[in-house]
Legacy VTK file of the C-alpha trace (Angstrom):
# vtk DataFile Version 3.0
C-alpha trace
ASCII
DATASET POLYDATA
POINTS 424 float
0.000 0.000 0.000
1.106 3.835 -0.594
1.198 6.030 2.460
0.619 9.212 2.153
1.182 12.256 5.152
-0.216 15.476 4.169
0.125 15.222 0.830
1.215 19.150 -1.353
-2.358 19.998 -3.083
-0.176 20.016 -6.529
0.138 16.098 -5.703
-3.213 15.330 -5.998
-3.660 14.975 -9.660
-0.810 12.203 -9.884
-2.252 10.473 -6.991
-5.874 10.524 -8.214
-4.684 8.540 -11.161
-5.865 5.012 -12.040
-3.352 1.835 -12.937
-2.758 2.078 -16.286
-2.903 -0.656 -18.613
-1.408 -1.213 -22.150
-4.603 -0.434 -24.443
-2.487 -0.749 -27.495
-2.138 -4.474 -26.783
-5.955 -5.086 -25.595
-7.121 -3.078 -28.309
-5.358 -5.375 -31.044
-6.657 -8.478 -28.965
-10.248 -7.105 -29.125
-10.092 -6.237 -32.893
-9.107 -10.126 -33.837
-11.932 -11.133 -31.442
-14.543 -9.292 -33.298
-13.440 -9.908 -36.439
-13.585 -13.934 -35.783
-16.680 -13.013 -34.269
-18.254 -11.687 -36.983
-16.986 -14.394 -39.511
-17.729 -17.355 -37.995
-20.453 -16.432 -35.170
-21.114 -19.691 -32.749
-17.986 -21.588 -33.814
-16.090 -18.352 -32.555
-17.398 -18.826 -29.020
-16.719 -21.920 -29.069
-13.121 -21.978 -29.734
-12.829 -18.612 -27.890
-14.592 -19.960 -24.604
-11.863 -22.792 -24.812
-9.690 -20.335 -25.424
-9.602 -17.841 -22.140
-12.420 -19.916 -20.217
-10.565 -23.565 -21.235
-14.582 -24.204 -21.201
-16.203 -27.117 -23.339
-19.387 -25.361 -24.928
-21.095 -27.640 -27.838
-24.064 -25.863 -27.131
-24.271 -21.641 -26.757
-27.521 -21.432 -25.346
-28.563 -22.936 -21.679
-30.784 -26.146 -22.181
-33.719 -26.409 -21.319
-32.724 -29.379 -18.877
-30.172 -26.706 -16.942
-33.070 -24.627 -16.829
-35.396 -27.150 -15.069
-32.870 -28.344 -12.525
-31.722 -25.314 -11.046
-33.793 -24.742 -8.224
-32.873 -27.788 -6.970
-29.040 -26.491 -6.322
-29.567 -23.668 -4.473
-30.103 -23.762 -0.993
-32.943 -22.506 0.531
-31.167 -19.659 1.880
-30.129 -18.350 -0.427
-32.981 -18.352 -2.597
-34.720 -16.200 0.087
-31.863 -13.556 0.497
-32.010 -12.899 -3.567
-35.811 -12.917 -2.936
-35.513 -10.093 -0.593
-32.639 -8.049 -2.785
-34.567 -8.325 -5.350
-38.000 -6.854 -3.845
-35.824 -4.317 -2.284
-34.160 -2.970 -5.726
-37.530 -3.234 -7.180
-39.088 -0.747 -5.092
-36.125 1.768 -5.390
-35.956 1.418 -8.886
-40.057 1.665 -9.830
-40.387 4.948 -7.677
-38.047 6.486 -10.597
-40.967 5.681 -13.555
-42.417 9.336 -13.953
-45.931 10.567 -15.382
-46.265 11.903 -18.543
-46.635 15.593 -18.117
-47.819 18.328 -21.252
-46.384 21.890 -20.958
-48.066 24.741 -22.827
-45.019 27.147 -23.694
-47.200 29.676 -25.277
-50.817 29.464 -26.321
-51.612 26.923 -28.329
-48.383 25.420 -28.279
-47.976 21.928 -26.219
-44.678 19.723 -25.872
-44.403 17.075 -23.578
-42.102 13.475 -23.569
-42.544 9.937 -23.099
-40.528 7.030 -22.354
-39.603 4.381 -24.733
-38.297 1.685 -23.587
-35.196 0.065 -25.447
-36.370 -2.665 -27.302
-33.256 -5.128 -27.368
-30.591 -5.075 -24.809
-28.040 -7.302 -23.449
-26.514 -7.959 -20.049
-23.136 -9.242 -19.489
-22.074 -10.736 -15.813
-19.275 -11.561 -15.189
-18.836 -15.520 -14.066
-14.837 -16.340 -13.425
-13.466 -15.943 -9.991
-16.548 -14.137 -8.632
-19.563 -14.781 -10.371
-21.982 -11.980 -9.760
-25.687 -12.942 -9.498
-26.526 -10.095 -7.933
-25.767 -8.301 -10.965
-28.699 -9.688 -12.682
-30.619 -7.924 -10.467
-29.392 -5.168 -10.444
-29.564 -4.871 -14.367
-32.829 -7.038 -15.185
-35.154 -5.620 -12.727
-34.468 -1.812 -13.999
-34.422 -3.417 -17.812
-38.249 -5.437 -16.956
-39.724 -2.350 -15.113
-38.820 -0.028 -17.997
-40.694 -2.996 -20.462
-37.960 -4.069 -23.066
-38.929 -6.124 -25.323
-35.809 -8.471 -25.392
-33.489 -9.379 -22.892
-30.546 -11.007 -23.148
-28.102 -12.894 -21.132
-24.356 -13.921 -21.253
-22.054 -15.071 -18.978
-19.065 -17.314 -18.552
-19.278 -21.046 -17.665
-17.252 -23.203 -15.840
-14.547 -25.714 -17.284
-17.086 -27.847 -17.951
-19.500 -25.998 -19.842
-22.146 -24.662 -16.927
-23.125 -21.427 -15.525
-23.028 -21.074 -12.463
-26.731 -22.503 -10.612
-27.052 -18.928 -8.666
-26.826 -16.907 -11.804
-29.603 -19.225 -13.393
-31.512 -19.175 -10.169
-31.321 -14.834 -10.226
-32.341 -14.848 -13.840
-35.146 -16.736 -13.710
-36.161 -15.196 -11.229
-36.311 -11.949 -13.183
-38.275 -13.704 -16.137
-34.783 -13.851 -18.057
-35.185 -17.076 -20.820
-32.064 -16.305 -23.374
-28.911 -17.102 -21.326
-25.801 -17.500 -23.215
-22.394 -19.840 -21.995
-19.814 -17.910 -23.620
-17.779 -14.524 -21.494
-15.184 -11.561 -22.204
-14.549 -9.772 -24.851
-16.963 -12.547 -27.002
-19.269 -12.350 -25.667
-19.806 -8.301 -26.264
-18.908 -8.769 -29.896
-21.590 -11.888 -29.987
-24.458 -8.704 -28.636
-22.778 -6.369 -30.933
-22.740 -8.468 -34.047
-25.332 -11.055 -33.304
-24.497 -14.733 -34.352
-27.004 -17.549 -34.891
-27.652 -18.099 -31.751
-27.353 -14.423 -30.369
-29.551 -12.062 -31.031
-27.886 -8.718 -31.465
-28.825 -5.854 -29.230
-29.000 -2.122 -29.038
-27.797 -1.709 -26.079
-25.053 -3.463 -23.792
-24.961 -3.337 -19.928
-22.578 -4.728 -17.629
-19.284 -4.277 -15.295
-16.195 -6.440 -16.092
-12.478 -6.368 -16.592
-10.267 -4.278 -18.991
-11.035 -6.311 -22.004
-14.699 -6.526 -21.303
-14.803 -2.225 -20.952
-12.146 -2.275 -24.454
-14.888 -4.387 -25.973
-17.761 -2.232 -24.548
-15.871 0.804 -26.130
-15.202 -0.854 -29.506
-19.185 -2.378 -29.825
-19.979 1.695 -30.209
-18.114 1.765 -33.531
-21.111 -0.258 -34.873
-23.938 1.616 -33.780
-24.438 -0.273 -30.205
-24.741 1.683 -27.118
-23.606 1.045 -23.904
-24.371 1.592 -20.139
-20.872 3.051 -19.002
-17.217 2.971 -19.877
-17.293 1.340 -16.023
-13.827 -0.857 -15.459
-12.236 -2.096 -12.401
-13.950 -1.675 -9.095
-12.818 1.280 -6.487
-13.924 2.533 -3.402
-12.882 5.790 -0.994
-13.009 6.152 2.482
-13.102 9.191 4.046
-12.839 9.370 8.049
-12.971 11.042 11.129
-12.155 10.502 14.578
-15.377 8.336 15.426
-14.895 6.017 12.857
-14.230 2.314 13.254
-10.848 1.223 12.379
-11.927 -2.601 11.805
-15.589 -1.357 9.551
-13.311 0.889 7.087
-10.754 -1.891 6.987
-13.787 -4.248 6.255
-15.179 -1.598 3.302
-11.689 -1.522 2.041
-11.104 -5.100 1.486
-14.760 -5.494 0.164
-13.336 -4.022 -2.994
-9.866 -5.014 -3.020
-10.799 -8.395 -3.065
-12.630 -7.921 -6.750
-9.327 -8.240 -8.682
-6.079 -7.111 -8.654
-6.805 -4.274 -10.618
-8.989 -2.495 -8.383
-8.624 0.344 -6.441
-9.005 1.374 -3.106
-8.372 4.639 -1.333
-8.484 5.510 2.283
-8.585 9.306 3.734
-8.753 10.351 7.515
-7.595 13.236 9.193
-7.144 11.559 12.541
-3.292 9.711 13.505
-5.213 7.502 14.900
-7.750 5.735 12.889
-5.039 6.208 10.308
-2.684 3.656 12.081
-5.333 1.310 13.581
-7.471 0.972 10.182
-3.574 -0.016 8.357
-3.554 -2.595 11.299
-7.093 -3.681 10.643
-6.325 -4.200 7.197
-3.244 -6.232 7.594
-5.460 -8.017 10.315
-8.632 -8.982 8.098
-6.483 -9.437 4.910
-4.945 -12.256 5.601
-7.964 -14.124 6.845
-9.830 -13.496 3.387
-9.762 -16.732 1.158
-9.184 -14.187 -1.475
-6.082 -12.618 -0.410
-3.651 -13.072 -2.888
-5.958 -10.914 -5.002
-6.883 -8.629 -2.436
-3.309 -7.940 -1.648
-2.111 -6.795 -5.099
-4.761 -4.533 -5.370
-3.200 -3.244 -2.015
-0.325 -2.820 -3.329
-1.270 0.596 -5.460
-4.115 1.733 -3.190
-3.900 4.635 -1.583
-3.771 5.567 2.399
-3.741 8.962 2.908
-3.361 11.335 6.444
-4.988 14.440 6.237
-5.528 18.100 7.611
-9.062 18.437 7.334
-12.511 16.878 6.075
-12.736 19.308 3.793
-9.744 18.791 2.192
-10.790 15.339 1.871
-13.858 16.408 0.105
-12.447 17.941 -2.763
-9.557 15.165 -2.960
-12.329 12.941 -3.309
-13.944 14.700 -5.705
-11.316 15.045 -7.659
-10.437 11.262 -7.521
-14.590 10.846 -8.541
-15.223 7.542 -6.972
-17.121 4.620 -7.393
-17.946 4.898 -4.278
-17.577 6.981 -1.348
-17.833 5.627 2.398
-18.403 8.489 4.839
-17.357 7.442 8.121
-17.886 10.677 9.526
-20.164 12.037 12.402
-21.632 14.499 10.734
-21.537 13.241 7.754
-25.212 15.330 6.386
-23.179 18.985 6.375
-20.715 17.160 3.959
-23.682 15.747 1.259
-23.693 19.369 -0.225
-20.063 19.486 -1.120
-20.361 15.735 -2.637
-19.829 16.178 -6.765
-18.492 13.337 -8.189
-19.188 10.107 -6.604
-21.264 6.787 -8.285
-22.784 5.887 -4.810
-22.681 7.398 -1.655
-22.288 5.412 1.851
-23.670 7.421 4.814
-22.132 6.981 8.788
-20.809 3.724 9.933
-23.200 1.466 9.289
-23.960 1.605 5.851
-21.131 -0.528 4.264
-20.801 -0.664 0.649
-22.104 -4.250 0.573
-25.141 -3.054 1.250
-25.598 -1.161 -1.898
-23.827 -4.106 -3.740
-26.661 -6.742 -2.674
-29.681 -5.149 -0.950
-30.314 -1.976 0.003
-32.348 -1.469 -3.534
-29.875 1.362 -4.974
-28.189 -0.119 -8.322
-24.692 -1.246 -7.472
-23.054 -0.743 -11.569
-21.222 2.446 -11.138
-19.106 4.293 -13.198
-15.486 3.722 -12.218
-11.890 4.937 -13.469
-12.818 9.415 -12.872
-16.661 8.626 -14.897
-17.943 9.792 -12.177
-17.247 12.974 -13.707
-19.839 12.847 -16.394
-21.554 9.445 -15.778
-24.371 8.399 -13.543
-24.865 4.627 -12.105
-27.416 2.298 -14.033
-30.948 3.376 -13.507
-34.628 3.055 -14.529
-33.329 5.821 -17.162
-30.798 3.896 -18.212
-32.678 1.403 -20.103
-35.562 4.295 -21.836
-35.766 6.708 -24.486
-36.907 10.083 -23.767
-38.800 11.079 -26.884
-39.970 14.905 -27.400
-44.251 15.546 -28.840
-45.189 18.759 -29.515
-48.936 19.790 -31.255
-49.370 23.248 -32.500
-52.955 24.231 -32.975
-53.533 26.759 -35.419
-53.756 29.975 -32.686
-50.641 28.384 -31.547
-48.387 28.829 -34.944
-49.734 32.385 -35.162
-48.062 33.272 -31.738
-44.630 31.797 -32.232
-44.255 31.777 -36.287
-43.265 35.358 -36.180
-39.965 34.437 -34.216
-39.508 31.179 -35.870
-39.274 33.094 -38.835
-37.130 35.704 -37.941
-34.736 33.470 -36.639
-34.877 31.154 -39.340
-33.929 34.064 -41.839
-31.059 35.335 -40.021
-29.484 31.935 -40.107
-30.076 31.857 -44.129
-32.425 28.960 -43.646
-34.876 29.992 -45.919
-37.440 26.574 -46.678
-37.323 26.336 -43.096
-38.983 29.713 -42.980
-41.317 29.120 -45.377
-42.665 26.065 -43.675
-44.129 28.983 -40.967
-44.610 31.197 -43.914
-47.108 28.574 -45.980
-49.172 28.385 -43.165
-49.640 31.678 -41.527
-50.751 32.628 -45.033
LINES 1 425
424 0 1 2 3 4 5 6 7 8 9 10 11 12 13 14 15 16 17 18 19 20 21 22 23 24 25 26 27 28 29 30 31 32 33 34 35 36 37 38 39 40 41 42 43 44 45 46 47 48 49 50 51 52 53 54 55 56 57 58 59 60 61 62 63 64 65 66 67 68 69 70 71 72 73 74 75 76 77 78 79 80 81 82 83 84 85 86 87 88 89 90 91 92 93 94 95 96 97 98 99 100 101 102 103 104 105 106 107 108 109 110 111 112 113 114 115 116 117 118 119 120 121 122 123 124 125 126 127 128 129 130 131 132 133 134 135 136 137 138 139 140 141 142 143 144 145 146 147 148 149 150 151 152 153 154 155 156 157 158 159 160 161 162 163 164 165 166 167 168 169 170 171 172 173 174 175 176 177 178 179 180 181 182 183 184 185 186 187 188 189 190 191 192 193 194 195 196 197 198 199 200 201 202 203 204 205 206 207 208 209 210 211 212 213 214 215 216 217 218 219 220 221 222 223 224 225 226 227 228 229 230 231 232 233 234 235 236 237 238 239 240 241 242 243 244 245 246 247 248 249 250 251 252 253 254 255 256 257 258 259 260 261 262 263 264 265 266 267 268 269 270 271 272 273 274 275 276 277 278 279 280 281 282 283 284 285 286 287 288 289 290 291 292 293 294 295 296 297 298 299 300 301 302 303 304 305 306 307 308 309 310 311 312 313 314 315 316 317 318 319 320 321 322 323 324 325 326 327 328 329 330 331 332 333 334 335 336 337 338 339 340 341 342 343 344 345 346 347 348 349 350 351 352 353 354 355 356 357 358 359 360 361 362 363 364 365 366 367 368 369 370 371 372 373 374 375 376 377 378 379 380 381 382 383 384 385 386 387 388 389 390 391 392 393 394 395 396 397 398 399 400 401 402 403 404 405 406 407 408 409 410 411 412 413 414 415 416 417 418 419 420 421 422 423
């Protein structure tokens, strides 16, 4: 880990960076992929899952024999805590579907918008080391509450050809039929492109690793959207004096333990909780079963002593989290001064596995500084916002005047006499 005491303000932008990886490299791996991709379709995943996955996949699509046999291999528990995440994220994310409402600008003249939602879209979860069910909630409740028509599923399978049961479980759950055994870059060129088996899509959402945001960033040459440049997972912890050493250690270690290539940054302006929460660290980290991971991503995180909670602020807004613990005591006069952050973790009891599972807030975030100019997956996320406007007759006589006016000053002329034809 880097220690940091009072770090000079002029510091700040070299420490706010991210690891950087060789994109020259990843982008000339993702270019091949695509291009087998889009030659030979199904046989591509296949030999491309055996590839990176060493995964035997005759078949793309999940049978409908894996289908039927799932609920029988998850336990009962946990079948009743993705119950509960999922009614919880369900009730965040439906109290974002807003009413329809007309605005009369001038007389006669109404405008109003409505939702569309995206017809095809595709979700990607990631399935190697960690493979994250609760994803699917998080991006197939939003996706069935805005009313796409299609929605798609892929994910990695295991070395011998299987998703994982809880993945299945989640999706089904979620009325998700299309599930797809193949991962990575792939499987983004296989919703970009489409293949025989999968159906391309308009619109790709998903977290994963720096090929899977390359290919995300590539599938936009061809027309397909995505949710978020979002890469590597990061968190920053701001604290005070009344924090708990051992709950920021906990929050740290929550998202070192993603992958090596994530990020995790701790601030406090107190000696104290700055020692003790190093110790904690040390402490918890080597009890993880994930630790070899969790330690590399350690190794460029970021520890950081500092004068104030201010200061800490606008270093952390600066740095534009994924998220942002804080473990403050009055943490509500700092909300204000909060600008760039994906999700925000309030006093010492809400850890940042509670937005990840439960809580009901989405838990795909922008990462890497998106922050910036990015917002987290929402109900929005998965819509079109389409503008109406009606003109009665009254209502063209009181604006055509300035339409044209303006019109002629900008040479436009036909547009012009489109008002012009009709006011006569």
């Amino acid at each position: 880990m880097k220690i940091y005491r009072y770090p000079e303000r002029e510091t700040w932008p070299d420490l706010v960076k991210r690891p950087v990886f060789k994109r020259e490299e990843i982008s000339g791996l993702i270019e091949e992929i695509f291009a087998a991709v889009e030659k030979d379709g199904d046989h591509a995943l296949i030999q491309l899952n055996k590839k990176f996955d060493k995964a035997v996949t005759p078949e793309i699509a999940v049978s409908e024999v894996e289908w039927q046999n799932v609920e029988n291999e998850i336990p009962e528990a946990l079948k009743k805590a993705i119950r509960q995440a999922k009614e919880n994220i369900s009730k965040f994310h439906a109290a974002q579907i807003t009413e329809t409402e007309k605005i009369e600008t001038t007389k006669g003249v109404i405008c109003w918008r409505e939702n569309r939602a995206v017809e095809k879209v595709g979700i990607y979860i990631p399935g190697g080391t960690a493979p994250l069910f609760s994803t699917v909630l998080m991006l197939a409740v939003p996706a069935n509450l805005a009313g796409c028509k299609e929605i798609i599923l892929c994910t990695p399978p295991d070395s011998n050809g299987n998703i994982n049961p809880a993945i299945l479980f989640t999706a089904k759950l979620c009325g998700i039929t299309k599930i797809f055994k193949t991962g990575g870059a792939q499987a983004i060129a296989a919703m970009t492109l489409g293949t025989v088996s999968i159906p391309k899509v308009y619109k790709i959402f998903g977290p994963g690793n720096q090929f899977v945001v390359a290919a995300k960033e590539y599938a936009q040459r061809y027309g397909v959207a995505i949710d978020m440049p979002a890469g590597p997972s990061e968190v920053l912890v701001i604290a005070d004096s009344q924090a708990v050493p051992d709950f920021c250690a906990a929050d740290l270690l929550s998202q070192a333990e993603h992958g090596s290539d994530s990020q995790v940054v701790f601030i406090t302006t107190d000696l104290k909780i700055f020692t003790e929460t190093i110790e904690a660290v040390e402490k918890q980290v080597a009890k993880l079963p994930r630790n070899e991971m969790a330690r590399q991503a350690l190794d460029h995180s970021l520890f950081i002593l500092i004068n104030s909670v201010e200061e800490a602020l606008q270093f952390s807004n600066l740095y534009a989290p994924e998220h942002l613990i804080l473990a403050l005591e009055d943490f509500e006069k700092s909300i204000p001064v909060i600008v760039n952050a994906g999700s925000v973790f309030l006093g010492n009891y809400s850890c940042e596995s509670a937005g990840d599972y439960a809580s009901g807030t989405n838990h795909t975030l922008p990462t890497n500084a998106y922050a910036k100019n990015y917002s987290g997956v929402s109900l929005d996320s998965f819509v079109k916002k389409i503008t109406f406007q009606h003109l009665s007759r009254e209502g063209l006589k009181n604006i055509g005047k300035t339409i044209e006016i303006m019109a002629e000053a900008e040479g436009l002329i036909a547009h012009k006499n489109a008002v012009s034809i009709r006011l006569k």
